[in-house]
Every structure is written in structure tokens, then in C-alpha cells.
C-alpha positions as CSV (number, residue, x, y, z in Angstrom):
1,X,0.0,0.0,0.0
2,X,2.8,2.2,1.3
3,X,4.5,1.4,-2.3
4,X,1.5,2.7,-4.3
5,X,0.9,5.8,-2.3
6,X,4.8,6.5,-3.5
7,X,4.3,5.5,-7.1
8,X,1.4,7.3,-7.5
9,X,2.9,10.1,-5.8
10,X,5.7,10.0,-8.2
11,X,3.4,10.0,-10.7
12,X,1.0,13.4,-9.7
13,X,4.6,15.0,-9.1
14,X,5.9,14.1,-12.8
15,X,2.8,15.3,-14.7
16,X,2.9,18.3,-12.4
17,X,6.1,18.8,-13.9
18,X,5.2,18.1,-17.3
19,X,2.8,20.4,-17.3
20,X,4.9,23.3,-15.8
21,X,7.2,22.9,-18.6
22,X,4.8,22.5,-21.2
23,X,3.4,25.4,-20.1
24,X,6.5,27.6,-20.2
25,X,7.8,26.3,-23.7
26,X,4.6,27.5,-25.0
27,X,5.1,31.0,-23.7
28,X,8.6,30.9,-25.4
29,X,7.0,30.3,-28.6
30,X,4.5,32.9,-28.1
31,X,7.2,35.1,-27.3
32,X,9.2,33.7,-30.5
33,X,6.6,34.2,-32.7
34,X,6.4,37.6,-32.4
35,X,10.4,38.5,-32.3
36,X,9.6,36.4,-36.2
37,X,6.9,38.5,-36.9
38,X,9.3,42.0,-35.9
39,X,12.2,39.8,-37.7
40,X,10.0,39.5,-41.0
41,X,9.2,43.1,-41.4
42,X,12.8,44.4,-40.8
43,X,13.9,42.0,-43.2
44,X,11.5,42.7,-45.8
45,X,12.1,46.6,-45.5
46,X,16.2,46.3,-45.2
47,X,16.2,44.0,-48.1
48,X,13.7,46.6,-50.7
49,X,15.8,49.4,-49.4
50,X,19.2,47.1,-50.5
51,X,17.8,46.2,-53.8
52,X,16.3,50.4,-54.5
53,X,20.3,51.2,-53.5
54,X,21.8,48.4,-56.0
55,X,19.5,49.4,-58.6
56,X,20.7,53.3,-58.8
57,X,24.4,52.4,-58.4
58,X,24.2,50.7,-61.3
59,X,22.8,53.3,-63.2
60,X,25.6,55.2,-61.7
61,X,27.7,52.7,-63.0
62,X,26.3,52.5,-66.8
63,X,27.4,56.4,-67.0
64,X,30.7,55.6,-65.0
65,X,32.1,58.0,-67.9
66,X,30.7,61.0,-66.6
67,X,31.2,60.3,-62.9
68,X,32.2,63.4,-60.9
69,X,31.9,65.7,-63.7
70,X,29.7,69.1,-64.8
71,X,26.3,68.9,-62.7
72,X,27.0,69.1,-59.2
73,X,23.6,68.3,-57.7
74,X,23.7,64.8,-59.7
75,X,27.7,64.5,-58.6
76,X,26.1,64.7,-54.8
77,X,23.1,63.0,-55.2
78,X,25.8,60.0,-56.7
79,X,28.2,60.3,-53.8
80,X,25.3,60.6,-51.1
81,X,24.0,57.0,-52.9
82,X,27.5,55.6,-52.2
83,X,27.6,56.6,-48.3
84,X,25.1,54.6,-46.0
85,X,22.6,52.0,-45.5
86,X,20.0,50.4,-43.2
87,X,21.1,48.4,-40.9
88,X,19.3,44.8,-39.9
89,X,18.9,44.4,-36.0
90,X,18.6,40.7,-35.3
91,X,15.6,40.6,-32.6
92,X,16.9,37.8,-30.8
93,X,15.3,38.5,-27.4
94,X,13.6,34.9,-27.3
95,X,16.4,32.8,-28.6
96,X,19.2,34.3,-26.0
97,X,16.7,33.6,-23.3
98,X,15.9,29.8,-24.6
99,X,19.8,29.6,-25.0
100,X,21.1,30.8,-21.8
101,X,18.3,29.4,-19.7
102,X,18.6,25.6,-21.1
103,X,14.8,26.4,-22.3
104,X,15.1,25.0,-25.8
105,X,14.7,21.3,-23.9
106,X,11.5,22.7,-23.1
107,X,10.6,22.9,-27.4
108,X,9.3,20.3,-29.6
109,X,11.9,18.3,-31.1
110,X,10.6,19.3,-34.3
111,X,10.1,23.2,-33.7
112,X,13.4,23.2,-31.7
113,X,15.1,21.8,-34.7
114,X,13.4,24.8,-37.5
115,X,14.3,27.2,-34.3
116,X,18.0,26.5,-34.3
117,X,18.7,26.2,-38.3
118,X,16.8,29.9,-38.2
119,X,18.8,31.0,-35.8
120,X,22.2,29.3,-37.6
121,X,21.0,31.6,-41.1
122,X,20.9,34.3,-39.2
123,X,24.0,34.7,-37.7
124,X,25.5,33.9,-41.1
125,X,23.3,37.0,-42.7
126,X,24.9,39.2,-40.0
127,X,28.4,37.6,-40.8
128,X,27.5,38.8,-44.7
129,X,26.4,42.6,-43.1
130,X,29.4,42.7,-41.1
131,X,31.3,41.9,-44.5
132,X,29.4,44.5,-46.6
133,X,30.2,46.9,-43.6
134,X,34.8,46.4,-44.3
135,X,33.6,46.9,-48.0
136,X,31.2,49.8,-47.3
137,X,34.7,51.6,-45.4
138,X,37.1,50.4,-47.9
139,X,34.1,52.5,-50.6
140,X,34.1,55.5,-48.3
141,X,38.2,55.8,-47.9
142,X,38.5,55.7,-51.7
143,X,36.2,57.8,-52.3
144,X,37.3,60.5,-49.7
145,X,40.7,60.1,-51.4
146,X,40.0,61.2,-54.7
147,X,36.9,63.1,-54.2
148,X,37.4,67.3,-55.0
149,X,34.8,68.3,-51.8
150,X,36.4,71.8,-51.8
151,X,35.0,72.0,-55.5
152,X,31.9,69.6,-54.9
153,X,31.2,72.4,-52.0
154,X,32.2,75.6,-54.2
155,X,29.6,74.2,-57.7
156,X,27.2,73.9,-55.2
157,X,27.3,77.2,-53.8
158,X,27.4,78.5,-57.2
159,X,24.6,76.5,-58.6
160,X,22.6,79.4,-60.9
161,X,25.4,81.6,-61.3
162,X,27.0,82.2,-64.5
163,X,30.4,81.5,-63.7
164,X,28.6,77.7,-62.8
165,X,28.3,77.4,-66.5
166,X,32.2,76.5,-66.5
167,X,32.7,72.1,-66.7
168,X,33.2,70.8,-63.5
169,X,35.1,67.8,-62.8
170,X,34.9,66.7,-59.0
171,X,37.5,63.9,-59.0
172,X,41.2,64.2,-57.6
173,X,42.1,62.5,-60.5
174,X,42.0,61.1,-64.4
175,X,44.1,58.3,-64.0
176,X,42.5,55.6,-65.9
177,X,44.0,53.0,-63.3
178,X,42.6,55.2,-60.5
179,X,38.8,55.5,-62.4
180,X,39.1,51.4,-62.9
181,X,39.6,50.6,-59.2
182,X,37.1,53.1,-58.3
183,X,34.7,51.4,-60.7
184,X,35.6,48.0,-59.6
185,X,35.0,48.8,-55.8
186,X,31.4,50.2,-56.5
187,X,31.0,47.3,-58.6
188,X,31.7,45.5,-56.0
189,X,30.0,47.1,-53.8
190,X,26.3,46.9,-55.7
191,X,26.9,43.2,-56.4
192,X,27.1,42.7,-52.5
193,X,24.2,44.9,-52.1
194,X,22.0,42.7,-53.8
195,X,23.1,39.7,-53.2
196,X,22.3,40.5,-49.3
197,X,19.5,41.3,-50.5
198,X,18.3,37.6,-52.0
199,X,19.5,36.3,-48.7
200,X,17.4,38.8,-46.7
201,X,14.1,37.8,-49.5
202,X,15.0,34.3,-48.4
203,X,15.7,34.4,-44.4
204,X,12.0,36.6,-44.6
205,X,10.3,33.7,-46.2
206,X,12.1,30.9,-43.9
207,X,10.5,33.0,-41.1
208,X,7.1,33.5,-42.3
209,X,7.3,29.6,-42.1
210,X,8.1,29.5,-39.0
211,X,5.8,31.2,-37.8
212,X,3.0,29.4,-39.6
213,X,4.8,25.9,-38.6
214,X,4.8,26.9,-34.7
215,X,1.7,28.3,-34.9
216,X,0.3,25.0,-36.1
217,X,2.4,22.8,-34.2
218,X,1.6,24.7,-30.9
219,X,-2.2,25.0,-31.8
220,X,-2.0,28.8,-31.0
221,X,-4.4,29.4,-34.1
């Protein structure tokens, strides 16, 4: 009898536990669900801004010939293009916490699984930013090399007045070597651009699926 009692005891005390933990893995997902859904939209924006960026370099590029000279609004519209972009913040709130905590034993084999191959594409996305972000400076340091601000500065200042009329050239130099390396690195550059851009397009999608997968897998819908 005394045996039972203990068994049985066991028993209440294991379910009890069960039931604890299934209850806290399914506030992770919750939780999860909507760092994807914040994940999703910032990828979705970053990515559209990437590809609008890629797509007027090149049309820089396809009048590489005329690059830093004559019209000075265009020259700093151009150089403006070259200098910046949005930055993807991974919103990894949920994950650190299942990670530092031990709490992904408290997942689905299955969802766990989806959770850490997401995870394992994004930190190779922000391996490919941090990349674009060496060849983004090495743009910026070229470009502040052989880049005439005094006279970029001066056109603008001028812009309506007839002495503007005069052909500008903005460049530090006519080297053809110099204009080929300078191509090459914005080539670069806009090639990198997109590409980040696919892998954003994709990383979006893989999240959406996610979402849909843990939804259904949780029965939260």
C-alpha cells in the first residue's frame, strides 16, 4: 500500500512537472513568434531598401564616364548614394533567453530543430552585413581620397550663377587605373548589395514559415 501511495505520488509529481514545462515552452513560442513577426518586417524593409540602393548604383555605374563631372547636384546626389545603409537588427530576445536558460529542452523536437537552423542563417546574414560593412569603409576611404569636396562644395554654392556654367570635374584624379579601381570597388559594392538582399528575401520567407509551422504545431491558431 505504502509502495502505491509512493508511485502514484511520483506520478502526480511528474505530470505536475510536465505540465509546468509545457506550459512555459509555449510561452517561449508565443514570445518567439512575435520576435519572427518584428524579424520578418525588418527584413522585408532592409532587403527593398538594398535592392532600391543596388539598382541606382548601377545606373551610376552604366554612366561611370561622366562620374564626378559638370552637374553638381547629380555628382552629390551619386556620392550621397555611395555613403550609407540600413542596418538589420537581429531581434533575438527569445532565442538568447531559450539559449542561456537551457529552455530550448522545453521545445518540440521538431520546432526546436526549425528554431535553431533559423537562428544558424541568421548569424551567417549578419556575418555577410558585417562583411558589406569592411567593404562599405574600404568605398568611403576611396572615395574620400579622390573626391574634390572643396569643389563639390564651391559648384554647389554657385549653382545658378553664371560663372557655374564653367565644366566641372569633382575627382582628384583622371588616372585611368585610379577611375578602374574606383569602378571595380562600387561594382563590387552593388553586387554585394543585392546579393544580401536575396538572402534577406529568403531568411524573410524561412521566417514566415516559422511562424506558420509553430503556430500549427503549438495550436496557438
Amino acid at each position: 500500500m505504502l509502495f502505491l501511495a509512493v508511485t502514484l505520488g511520483f506520478f502526480v509529481e511528474n505530470q505536475r512537472e510536465h505540465y509546468t514545462e509545457g506550459k512555459r515552452g509555449k510561452q517561449y513560442i508565443r514570445s518567439l513568434i512575435e520576435d519572427l513577426k518584428i524579424d520578418s518586417a525588418k527584413l522585408y524593409f532592409v532587403s527593398s531598401e538594398f535592392k532600391k540602393i543596388s539598382a541606382a548604383v548601377d545606373t551610376l555605374l552604366y554612366d561611370f564616364d561622366d562620374f564626378g563631372k559638370n552637374d553638381p547636384l547629380q555628382f552629390k546626389r551619386q556620392y550621397d548614394l555611395l555613403h550609407g545603409f540600413p542596418d538589420f537588427i537581429y531581434t533575438d530576445r527569445t532565442i538568447q533567453q531559450l539559449k542561456s536558460s537551457g529552455g530550448l529542452r522545453l521545445i518540440h523536437g521538431a520546432a526546436s530543430d526549425s528554431i535553431i537552423n533559423y537562428d544558424s542563417q541568421v548569424q551567417d546574414l549578419l556575418l555577410e552585413l558585417t562583411s558589406l560593412g569592411r567593404a562599405y569603409e574600404t568605398q568611403g576611404q576611396l572615395l574620400n581620397q579622390h573626391v574634390n569636396m572643396k569643389a563639390l562644395r564651391d559648384a554647389l554654392a554657385d549653382q545658378g550663377a553664371a560663372k557655374n556654367k564653367k565644366v566641372n570635374f569633382f575627382l582628384l584624379t583622371d588616372d585611368k587605373n585610379v577611375l578602374a579601381y574606383i569602378y571595380n570597388t562600387v561594382l563590387g559594392y552593388k553586387e554585394y548589395l543585392f546579393g544580401i538582399s536575396q538572402q534577406m528575401d529568403g531568411l524573410k520567407h524561412m521566417a514566415i514559415e516559422l511562424i506558420s509551422f509553430l503556430e500549427k504545431d503549438y495550436q496557438l491558431k
